[in-house]
Structure formats: structure tokens, C-alpha cells
Backbone as CSV, one residue per row, in Angstrom:
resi,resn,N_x,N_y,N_z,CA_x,CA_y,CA_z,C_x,C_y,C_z
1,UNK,-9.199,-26.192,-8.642,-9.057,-24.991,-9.460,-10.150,-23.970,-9.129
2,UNK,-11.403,-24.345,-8.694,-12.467,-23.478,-8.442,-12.109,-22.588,-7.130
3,UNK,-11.400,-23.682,-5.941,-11.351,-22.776,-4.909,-10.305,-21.773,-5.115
4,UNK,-9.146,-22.217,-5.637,-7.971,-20.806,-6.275,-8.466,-20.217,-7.110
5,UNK,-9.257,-19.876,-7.899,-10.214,-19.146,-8.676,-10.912,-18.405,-7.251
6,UNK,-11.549,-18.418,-6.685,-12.318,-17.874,-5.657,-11.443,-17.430,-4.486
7,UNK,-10.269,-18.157,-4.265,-9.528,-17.765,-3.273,-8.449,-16.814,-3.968
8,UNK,-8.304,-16.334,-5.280,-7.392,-15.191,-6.136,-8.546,-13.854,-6.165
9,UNK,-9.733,-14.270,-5.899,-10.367,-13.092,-5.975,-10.312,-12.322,-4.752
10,UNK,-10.910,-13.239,-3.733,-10.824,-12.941,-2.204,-9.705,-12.297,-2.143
11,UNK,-8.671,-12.741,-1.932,-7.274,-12.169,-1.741,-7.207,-11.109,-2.267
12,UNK,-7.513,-11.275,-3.770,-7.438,-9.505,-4.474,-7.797,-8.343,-3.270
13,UNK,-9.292,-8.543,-2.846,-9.851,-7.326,-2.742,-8.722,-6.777,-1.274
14,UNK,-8.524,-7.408,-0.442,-7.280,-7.377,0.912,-6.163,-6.190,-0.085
15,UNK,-5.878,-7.390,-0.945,-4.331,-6.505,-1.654,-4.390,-5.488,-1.586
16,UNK,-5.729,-5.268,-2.711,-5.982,-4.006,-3.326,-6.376,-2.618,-2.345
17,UNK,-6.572,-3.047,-0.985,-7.163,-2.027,-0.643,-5.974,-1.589,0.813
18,UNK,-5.402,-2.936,0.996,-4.209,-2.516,2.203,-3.057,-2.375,1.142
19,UNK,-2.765,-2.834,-0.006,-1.926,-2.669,-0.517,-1.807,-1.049,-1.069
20,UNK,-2.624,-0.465,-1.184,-2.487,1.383,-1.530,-2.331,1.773,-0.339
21,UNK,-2.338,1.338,1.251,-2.126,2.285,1.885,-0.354,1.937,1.928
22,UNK,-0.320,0.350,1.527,1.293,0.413,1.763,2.183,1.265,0.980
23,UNK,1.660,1.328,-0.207,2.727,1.905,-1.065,2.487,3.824,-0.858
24,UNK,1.591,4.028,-0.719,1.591,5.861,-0.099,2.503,5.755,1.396
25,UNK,1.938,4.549,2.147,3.073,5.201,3.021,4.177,4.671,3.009
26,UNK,4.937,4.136,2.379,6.127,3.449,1.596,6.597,2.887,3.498
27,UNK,5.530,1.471,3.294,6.496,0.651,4.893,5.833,-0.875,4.065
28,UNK,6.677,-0.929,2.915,6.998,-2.500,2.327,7.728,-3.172,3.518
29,UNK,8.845,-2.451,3.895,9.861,-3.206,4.566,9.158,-3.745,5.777
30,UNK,8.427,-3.122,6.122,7.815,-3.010,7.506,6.458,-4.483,7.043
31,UNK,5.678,-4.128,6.015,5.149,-5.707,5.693,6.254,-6.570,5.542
32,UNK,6.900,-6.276,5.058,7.844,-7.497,4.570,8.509,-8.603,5.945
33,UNK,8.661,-7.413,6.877,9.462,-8.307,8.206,8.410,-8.864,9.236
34,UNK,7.116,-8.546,9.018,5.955,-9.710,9.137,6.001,-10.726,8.537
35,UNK,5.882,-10.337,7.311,5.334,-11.819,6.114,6.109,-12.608,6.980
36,UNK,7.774,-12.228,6.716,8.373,-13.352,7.122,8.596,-14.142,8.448
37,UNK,8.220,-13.177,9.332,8.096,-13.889,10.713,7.080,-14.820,10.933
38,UNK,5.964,-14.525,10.140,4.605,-15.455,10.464,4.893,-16.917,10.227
39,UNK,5.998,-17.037,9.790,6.712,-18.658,9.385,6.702,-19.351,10.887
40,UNK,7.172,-18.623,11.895,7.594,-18.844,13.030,6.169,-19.500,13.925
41,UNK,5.214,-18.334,13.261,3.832,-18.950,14.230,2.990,-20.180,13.424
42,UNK,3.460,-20.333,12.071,2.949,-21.587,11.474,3.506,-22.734,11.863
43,UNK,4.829,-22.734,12.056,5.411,-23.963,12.916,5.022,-24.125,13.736
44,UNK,4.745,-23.280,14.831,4.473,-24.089,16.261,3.105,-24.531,15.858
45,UNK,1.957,-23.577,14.996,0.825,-24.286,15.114,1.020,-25.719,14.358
46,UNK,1.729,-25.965,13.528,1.645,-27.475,12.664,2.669,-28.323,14.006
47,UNK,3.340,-28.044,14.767,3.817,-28.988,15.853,3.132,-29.508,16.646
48,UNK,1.954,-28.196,17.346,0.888,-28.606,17.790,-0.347,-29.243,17.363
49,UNK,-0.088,-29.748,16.063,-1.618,-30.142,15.812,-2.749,-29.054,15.173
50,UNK,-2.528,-27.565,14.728,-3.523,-27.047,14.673,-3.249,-26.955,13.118
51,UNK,-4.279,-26.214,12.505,-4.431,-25.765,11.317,-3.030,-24.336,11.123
52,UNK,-2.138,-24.338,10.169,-1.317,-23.546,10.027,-1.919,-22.006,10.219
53,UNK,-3.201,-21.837,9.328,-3.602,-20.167,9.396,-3.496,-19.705,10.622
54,UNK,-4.292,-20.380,12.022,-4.253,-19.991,13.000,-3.007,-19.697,13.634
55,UNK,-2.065,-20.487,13.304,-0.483,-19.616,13.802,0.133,-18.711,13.628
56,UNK,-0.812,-18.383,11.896,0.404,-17.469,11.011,-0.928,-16.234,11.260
57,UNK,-1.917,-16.700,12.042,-3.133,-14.805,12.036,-2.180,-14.536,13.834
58,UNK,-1.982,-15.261,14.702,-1.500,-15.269,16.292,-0.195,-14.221,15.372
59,UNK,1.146,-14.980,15.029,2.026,-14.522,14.672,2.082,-13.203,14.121
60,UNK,1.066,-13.122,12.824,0.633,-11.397,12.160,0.766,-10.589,12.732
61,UNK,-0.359,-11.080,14.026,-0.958,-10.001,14.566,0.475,-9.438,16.273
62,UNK,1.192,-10.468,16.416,2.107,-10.143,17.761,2.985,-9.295,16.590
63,UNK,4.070,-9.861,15.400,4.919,-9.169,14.620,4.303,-7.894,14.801
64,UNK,3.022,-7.943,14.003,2.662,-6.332,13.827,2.692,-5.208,15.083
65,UNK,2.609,-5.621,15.696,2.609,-4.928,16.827,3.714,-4.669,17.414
66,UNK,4.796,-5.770,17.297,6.079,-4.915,18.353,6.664,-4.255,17.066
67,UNK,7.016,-4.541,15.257,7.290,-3.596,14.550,7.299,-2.382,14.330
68,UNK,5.019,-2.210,14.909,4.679,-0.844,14.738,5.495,-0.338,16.016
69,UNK,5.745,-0.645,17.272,6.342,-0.064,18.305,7.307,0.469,17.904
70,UNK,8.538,-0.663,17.630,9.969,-0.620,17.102,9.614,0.476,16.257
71,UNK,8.591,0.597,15.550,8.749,1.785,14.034,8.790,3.171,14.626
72,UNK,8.011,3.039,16.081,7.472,4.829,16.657,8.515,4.804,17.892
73,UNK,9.000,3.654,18.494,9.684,4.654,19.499,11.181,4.312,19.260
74,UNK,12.198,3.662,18.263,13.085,3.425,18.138,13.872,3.174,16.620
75,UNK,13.516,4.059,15.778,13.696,4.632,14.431,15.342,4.865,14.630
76,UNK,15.926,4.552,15.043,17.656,4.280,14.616,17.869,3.535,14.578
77,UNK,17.252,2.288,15.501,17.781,0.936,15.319,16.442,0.438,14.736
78,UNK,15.445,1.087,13.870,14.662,0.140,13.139,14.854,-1.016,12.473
79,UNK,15.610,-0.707,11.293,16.368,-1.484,10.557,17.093,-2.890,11.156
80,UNK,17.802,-2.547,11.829,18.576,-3.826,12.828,17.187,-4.417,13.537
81,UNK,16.253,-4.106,14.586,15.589,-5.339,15.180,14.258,-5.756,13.782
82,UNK,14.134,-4.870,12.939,13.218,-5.897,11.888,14.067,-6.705,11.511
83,UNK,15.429,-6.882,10.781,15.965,-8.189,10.553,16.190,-8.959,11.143
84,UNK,16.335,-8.544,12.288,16.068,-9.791,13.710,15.343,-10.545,13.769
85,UNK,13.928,-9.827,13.529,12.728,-10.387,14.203,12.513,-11.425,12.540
86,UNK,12.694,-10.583,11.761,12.364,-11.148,10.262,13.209,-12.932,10.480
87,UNK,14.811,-12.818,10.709,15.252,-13.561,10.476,14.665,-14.901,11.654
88,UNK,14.633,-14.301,12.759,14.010,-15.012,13.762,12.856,-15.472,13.938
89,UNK,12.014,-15.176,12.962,10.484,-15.959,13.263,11.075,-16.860,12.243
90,UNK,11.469,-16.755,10.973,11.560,-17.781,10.052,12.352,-18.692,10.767
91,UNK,13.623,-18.646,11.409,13.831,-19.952,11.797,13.391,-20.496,13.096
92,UNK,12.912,-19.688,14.183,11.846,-20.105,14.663,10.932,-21.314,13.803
93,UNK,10.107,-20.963,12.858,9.545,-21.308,12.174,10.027,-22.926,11.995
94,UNK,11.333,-22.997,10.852,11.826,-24.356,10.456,12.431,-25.020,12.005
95,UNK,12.388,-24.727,12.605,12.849,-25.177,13.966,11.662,-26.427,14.620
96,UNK,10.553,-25.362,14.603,9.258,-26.526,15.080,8.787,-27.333,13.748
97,UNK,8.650,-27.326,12.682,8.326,-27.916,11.414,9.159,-29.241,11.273
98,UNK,10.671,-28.778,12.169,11.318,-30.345,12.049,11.390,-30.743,13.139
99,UNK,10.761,-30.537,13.930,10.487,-31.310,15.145,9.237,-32.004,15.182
100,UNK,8.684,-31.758,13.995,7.151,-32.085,14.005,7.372,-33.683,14.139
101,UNK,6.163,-34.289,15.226,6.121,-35.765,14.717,5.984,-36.120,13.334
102,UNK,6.211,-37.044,12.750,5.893,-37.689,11.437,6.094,-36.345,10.578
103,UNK,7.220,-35.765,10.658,7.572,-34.654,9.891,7.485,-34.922,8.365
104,UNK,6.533,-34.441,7.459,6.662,-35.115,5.973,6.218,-33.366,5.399
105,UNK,6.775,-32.357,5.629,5.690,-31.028,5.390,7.163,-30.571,4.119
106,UNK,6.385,-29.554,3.049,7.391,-29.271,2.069,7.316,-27.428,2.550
107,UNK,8.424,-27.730,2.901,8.580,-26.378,2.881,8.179,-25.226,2.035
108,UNK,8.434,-26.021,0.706,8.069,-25.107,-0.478,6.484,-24.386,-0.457
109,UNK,5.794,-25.079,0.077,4.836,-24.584,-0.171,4.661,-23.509,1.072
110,UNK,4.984,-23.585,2.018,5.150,-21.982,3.229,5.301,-21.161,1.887
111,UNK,6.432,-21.230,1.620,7.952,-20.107,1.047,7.042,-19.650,-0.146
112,UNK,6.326,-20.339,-0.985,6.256,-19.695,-2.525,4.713,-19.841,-2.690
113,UNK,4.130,-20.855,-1.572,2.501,-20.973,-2.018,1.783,-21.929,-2.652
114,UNK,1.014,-22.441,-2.211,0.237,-23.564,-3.279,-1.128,-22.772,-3.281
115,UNK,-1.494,-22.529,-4.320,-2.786,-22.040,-3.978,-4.103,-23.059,-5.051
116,UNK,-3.373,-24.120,-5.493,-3.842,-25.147,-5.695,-4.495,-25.921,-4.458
117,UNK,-3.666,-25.859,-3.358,-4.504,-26.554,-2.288,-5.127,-25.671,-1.483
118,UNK,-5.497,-24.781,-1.931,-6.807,-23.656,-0.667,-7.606,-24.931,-0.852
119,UNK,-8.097,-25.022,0.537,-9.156,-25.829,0.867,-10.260,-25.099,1.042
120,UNK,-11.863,-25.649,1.011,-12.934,-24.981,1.422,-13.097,-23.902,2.554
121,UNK,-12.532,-24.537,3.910,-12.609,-23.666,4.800,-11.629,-22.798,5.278
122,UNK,-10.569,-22.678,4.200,-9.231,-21.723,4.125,-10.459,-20.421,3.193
123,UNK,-11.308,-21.016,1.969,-12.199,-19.644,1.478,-12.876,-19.111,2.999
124,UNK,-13.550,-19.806,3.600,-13.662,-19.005,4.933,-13.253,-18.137,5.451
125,UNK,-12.104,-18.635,5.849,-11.089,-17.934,7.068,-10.795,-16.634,5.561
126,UNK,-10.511,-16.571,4.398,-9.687,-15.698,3.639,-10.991,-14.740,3.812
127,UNK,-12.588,-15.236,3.143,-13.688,-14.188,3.566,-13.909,-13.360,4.383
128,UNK,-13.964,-14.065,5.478,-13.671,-13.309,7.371,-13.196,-12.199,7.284
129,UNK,-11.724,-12.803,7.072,-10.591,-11.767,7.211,-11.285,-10.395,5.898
130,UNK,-11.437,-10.704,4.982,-12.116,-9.873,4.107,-13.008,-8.787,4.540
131,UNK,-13.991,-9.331,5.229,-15.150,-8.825,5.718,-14.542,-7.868,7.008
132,UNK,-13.577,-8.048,7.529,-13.044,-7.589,8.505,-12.773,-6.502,8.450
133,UNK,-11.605,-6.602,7.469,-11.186,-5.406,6.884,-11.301,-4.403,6.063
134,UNK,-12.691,-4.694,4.976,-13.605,-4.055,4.755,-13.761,-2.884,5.767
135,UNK,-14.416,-3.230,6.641,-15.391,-2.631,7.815,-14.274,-1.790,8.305
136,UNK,-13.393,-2.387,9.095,-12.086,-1.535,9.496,-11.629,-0.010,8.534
137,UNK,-11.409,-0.307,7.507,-10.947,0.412,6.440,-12.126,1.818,6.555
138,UNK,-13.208,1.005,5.723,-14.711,1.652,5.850,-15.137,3.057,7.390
139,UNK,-15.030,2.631,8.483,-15.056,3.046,9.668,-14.226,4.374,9.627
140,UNK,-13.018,3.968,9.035,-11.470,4.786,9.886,-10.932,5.204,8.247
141,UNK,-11.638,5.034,7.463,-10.819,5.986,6.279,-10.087,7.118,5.875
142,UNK,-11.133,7.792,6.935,-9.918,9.411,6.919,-8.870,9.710,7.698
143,UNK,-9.321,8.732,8.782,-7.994,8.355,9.499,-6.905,7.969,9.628
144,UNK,-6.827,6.977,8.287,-5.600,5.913,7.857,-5.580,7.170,6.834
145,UNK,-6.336,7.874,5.586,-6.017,8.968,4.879,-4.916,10.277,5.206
146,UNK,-5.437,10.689,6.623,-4.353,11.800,7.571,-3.250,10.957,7.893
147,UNK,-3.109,9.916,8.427,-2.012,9.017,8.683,-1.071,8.810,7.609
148,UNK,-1.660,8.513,6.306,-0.762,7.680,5.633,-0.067,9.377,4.734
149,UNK,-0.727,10.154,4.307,-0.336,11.752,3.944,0.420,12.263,4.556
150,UNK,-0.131,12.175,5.776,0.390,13.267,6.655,0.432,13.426,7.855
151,UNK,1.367,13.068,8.751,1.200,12.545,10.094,1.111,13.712,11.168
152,UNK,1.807,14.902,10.780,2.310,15.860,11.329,0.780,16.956,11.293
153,UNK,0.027,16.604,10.340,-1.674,17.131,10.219,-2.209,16.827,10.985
154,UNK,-2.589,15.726,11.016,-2.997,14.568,12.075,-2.595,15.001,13.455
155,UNK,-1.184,14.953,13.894,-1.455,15.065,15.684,-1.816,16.719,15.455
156,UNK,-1.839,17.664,14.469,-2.200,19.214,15.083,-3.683,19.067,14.838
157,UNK,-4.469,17.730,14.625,-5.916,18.108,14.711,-6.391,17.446,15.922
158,UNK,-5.342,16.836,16.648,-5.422,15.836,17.965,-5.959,14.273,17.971
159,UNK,-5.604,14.107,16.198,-6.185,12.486,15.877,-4.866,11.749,16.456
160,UNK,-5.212,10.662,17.855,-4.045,9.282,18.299,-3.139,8.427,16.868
161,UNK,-2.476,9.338,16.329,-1.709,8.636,15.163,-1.041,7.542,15.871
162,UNK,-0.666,7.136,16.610,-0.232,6.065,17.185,-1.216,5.051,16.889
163,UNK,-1.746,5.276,17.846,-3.384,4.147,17.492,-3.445,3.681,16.424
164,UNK,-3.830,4.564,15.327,-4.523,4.441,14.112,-3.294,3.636,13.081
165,UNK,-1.752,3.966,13.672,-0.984,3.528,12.543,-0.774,1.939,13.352
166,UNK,-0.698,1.672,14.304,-0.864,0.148,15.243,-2.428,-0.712,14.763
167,UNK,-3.360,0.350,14.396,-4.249,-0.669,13.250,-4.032,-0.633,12.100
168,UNK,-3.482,0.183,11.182,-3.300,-0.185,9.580,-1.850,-1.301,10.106
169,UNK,-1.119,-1.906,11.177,-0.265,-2.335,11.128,-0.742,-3.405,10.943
170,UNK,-1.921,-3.845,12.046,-2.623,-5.248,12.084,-3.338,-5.090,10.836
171,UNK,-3.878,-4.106,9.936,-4.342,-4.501,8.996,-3.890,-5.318,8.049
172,UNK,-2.851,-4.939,7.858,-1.350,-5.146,6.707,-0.604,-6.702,7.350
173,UNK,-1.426,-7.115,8.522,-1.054,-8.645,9.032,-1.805,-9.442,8.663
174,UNK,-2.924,-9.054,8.915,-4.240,-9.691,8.145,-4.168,-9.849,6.903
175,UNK,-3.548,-8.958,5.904,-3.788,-8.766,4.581,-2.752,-10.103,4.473
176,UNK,-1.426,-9.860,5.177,-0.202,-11.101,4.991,-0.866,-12.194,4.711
177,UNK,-1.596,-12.995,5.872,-1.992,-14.193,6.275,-3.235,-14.364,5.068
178,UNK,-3.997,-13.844,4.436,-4.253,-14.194,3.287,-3.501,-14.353,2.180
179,UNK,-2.580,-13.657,1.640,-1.976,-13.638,0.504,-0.858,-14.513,0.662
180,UNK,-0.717,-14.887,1.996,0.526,-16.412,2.177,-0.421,-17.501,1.585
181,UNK,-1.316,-17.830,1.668,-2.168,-18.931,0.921,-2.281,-19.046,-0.725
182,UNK,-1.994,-17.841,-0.840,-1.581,-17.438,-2.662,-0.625,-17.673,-3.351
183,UNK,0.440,-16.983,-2.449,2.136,-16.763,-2.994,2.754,-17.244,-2.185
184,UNK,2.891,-17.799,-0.974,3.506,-17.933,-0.011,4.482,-16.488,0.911
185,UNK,5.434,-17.181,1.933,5.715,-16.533,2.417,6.940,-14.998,1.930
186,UNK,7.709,-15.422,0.853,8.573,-14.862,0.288,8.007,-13.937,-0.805
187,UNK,6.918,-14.350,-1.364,6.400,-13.479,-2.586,5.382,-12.967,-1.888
188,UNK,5.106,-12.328,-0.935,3.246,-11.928,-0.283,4.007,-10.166,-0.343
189,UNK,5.418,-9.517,-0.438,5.381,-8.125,-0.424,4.916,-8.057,-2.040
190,UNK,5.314,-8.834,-3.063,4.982,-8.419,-4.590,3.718,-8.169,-4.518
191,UNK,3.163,-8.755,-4.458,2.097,-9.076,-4.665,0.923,-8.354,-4.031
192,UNK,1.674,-7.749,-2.466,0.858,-6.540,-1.919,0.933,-5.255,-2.207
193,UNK,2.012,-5.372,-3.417,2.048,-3.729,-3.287,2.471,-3.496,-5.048
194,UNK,2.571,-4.654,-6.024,2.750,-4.260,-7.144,1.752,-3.377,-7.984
195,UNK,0.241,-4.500,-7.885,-0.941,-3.958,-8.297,-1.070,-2.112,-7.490
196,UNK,-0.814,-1.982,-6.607,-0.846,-0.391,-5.991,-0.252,0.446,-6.553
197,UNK,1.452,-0.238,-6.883,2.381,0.574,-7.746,2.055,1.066,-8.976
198,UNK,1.529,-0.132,-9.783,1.142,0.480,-11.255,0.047,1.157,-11.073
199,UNK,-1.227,1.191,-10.357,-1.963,1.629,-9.437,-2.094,3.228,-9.454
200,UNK,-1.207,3.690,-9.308,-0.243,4.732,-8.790,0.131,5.387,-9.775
201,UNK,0.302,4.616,-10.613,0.958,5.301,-12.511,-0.283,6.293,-13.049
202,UNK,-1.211,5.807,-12.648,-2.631,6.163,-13.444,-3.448,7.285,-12.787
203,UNK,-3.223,6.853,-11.841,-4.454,8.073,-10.784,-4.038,8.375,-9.710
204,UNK,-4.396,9.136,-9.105,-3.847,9.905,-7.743,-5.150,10.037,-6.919
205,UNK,-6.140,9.742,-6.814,-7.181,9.210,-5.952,-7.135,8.275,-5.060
206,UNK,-7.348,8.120,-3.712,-6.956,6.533,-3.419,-7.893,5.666,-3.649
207,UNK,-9.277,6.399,-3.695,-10.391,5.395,-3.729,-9.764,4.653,-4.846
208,UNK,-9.683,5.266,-6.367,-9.655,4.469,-7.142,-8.480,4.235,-7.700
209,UNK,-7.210,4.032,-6.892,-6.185,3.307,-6.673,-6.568,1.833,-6.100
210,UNK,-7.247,2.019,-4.838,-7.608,0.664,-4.541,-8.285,-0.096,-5.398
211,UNK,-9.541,0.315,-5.821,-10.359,-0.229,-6.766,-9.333,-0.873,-8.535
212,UNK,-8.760,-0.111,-8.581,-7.754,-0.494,-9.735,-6.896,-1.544,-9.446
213,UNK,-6.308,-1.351,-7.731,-5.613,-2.460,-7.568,-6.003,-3.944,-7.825
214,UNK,-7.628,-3.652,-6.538,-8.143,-4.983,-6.546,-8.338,-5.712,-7.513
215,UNK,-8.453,-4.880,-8.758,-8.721,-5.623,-10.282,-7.246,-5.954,-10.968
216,UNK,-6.252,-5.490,-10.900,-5.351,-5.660,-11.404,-4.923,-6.986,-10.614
217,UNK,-5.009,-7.300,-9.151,-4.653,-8.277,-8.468,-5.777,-9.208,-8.853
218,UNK,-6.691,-9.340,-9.543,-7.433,-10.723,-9.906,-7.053,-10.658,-11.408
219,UNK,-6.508,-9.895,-11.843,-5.745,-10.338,-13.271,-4.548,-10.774,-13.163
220,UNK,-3.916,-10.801,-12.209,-2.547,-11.147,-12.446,-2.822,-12.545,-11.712
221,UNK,-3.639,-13.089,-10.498,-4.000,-14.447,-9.869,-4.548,-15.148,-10.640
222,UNK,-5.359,-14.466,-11.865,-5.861,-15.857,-12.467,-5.435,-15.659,-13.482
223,UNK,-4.411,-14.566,-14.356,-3.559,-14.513,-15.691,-2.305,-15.739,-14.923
224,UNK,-1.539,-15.740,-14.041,-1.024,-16.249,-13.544,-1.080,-17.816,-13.274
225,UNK,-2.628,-18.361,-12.623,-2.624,-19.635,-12.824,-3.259,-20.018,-14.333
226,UNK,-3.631,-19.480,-15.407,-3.764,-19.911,-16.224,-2.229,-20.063,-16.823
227,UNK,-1.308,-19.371,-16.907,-0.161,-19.343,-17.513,0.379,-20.895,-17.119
228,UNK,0.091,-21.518,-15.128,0.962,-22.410,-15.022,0.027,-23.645,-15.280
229,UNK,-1.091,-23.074,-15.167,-1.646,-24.871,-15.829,-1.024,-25.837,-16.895
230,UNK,-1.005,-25.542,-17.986,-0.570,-26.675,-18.378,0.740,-26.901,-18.732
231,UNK,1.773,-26.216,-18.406,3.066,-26.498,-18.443,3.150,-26.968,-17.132
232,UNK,2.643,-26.714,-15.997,2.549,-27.560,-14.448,3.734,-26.711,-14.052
233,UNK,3.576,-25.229,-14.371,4.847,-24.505,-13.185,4.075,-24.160,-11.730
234,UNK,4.922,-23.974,-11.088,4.458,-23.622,-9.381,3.256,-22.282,-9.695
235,UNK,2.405,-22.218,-9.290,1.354,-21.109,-9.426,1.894,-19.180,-8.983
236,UNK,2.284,-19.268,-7.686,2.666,-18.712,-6.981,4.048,-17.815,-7.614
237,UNK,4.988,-18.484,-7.909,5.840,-17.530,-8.615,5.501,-17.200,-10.481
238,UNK,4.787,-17.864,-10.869,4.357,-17.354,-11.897,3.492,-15.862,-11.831
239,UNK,2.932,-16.481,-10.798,1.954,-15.355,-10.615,3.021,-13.485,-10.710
240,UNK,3.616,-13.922,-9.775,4.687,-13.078,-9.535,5.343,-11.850,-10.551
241,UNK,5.742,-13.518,-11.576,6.378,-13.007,-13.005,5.156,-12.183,-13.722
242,UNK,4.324,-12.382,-13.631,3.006,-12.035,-14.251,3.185,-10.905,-13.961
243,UNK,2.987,-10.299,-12.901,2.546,-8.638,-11.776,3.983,-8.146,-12.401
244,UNK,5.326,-8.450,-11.903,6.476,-8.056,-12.081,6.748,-7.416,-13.738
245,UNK,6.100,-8.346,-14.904,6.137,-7.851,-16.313,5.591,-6.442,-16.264
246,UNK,4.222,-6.671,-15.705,3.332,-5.667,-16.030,3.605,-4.303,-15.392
247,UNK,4.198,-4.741,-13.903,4.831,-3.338,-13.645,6.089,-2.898,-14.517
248,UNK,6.850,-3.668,-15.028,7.848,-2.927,-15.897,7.611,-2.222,-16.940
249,UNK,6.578,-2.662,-17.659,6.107,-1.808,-18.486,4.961,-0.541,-18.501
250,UNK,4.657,-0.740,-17.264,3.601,0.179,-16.637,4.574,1.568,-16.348
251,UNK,6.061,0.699,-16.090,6.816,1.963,-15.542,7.205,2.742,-17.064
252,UNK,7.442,2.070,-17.663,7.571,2.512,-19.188,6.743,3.122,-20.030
253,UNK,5.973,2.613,-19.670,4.693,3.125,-20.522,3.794,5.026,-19.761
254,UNK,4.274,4.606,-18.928,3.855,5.536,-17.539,4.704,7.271,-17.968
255,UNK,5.897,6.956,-18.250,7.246,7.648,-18.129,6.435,8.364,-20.056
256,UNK,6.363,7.834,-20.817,5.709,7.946,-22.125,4.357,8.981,-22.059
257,UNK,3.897,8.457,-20.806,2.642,8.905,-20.868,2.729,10.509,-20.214
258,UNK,3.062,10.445,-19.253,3.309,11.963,-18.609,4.466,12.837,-19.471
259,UNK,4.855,12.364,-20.499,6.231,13.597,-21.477,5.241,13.995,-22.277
260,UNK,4.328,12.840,-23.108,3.552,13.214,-24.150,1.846,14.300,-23.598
């Protein structure tokens, strides 16, 4: 319980801070057909013997990259090769998982998350990645800022929007491969972009969109596993239900707030 306590915080701050650039530049879909491919690079690493993260950061980071391509040079058939690729890493994915020797692995926990079993050196690898993207973010802020606003600003000031949107892509892979240790593979778009949404209701700043997020995403990870402790529901989709309430009424309450 201590390390999902510590590993709901970690994760927060990722959400909270790649998750506002997702929802300004509205490319859920575009996380979304990562999350799910990274299934593909966790199999081969559990066939081979390795630790799953390392398949599913390899996987992140290749998805992200031919997506962001697919996103800039072939925008008619976007749509068609992300469900491709989406549908194709996942069974990629269950493909090597049952080929595994001494195959005994629950799927369930890819798909929805245990974040009961973060292990010690999964807080590691989730820190890293933290620290990473920190710095990244930090560095290139006004950059991913002109990007995610306004793209058409951006190339008339001669900033490589290409570039810059091929790193918020890998950012938003990185952010995946943590928050699969949370929610798993199917719930990691809620969860990246709910806290942003309600986020979003309140302020129009991004700084403190992110900052709101990151806190709203350690209320809903540990409102969430407190909810499933002692009834013993799955952590991960509770969590879910948790974020999902709160945005409904955020949208409600929101709609109230701007008439009055």
C-alpha cells in the first residue's frame, strides 16, 4: 500500500503536466493508439525474460513516433493506420504473452492495472521518467505553448513545429508507460486527461491547469484506492469511476458557474 501511495503521487505529477498539453491540443486519440500498442512491446519483453516496463518505454517511444509521422504527413488516412497500429500492437502483444514459457500471466492486470503490485524499483523507473520530463517540459515550454495554441504562429516565427510536436509525442509515451502501472492499459487515456478536463473548467492558465491537475490526479489515486480497500474492488477501475464522477459534475457545476 505504501508503494501505490507513492507510486499515485509520482504518476500524478506526469498526468498533470502532459495531460494539459493533451487536452489543449485535443490528440487523446493520438495517446490513446499508443497506450494501446505498448501491449505489443510488453509481450515480447515478458517472452524474453525482461522486466515488462522496458518493453512497454521501447514500444512508447517507436508508437510515438510513427503516429506523430502518420499525424503530419498523412492526415486522411490518420484515422485508419492508428487503428491499425492500435489494434496491432495489442495483439501483437497477447500473441507473445501466450507463447510465453510457463505462461501463468493475467492479463487483467496489463488491461486495467494493479497498482497494488508497483514494486520498489517500478518507484524508480516511474521517478526517472518523472525527472525526465520535468526537465523536458521545463527547457521547451514555450515551445510546446506555440505548438499546442498555435501552430500556424509557430512556423511564421521559424520555430521546427515538427520537432517539437515528435517530442511532446514521446512525452505523452513516457507519461503512458507510467500511468499503465496505475490503471493499466485501457484506462491510462482517463486518467491522462480527466484531471486536465475539469482542470480546464476553472482556469485558463496552463501553468495552473497543470498544477491543478497534478493535485486532482493524487486525489482521485488515493480517493480511489481508499474506496477499493476494503470491499477488495480492482484499484484501477475504481480509480476511474472516481475521476469520471467528478468530471460529471465539474461539467455541471462548471455550466452553473459561468451563467451565474
Amino acid at each position: 500500500m505504501q508503494n501505490a501511495i507513492v507510486g499515485s503521487i509520482l504518476a500524478s505529477v506526469a498526468c498533470g503536466v502532459i495531460g494539459s498539453y493533451v487536452v489543449v491540443k485535443r490528440i487523446g486519440y493520438l495517446a490513446g493508439g499508443i497506450a494501446h500498442s505498448v501491449l505489443g512491446g510488453m509481450g515480447i519483453a515478458y517472452y524474453l525474460s525482461r522486466p515488462p516496463i522496458e518493453g512497454a518505454l521501447v514500444a512508447a517511444l517507436v508508437f510515438a513516433m510513427i503516429l506523430g509521422w502518420v499525424s503530419l504527413r498523412l492526415k486522411q488516412q490518420e484515422d485508419t493506420v492508428i487503428g491499425a497500429l492500435w489494434a496491432g500492437g495489442m495483439a501483437v502483444g497477447i500473441l507473445f504473452i501466450s507463447q510465453t514459457p510457463g505462461y501463468n500471466i493475467d492479463l487483467m492486470s496489463f488491461l486495467f492495472g494493479n497498482i497494488l503490485m508497483i514494486s520498489f524499483d517500478d518507484l524508480f523507473w516511474i521517478a526517472g521518467l518523472d525527472v525526465l520530463i520535468l526537465i523536458i517540459v521545463f527547457l521547451f515550454y514555450k515551445q510546446f505553448l506555440a505548438v499546442s495554441f498555435d501552430e500556424e504562429f509557430a512556423r511564421l516565427r521559424g520555430m521546427p513545429v515538427e520537432r517539437f510536436y515528435l517530442l511532446f509525442l514521446v512525452l505523452v509515451a513516457l507519461t503512458v508507460v507510467i500511468l499503465i502501472q496505475i490503471v493499466g492499459l485501457i484506462l491510462v487515456i482517463a486518467l491522462l486527461t480527466l484531471p486536465a478536463a475539469i482542470s480546464g473548467h476553472y482556469v485558463r492558465s496552463l501553468n495552473l491547469m497543470m498544477l491543478f491537475a497534478t493535485f486532482l490526479g493524487m486525489f482521485f489515486t488515493m480517493g480511489g484506492l481508499a474506496i477499493s480497500y476494503h470491499p477488495d474492488l480492482p484499484p484501477g477501475p475504481t480509480i476511474i469511476l472516481v475521476a469520471g464522477a467528478f468530471y460529471l459534475l465539474s461539467l455541471v457545476s462548471a455550466r452553473f458557474w459561468k451563467k451565474s
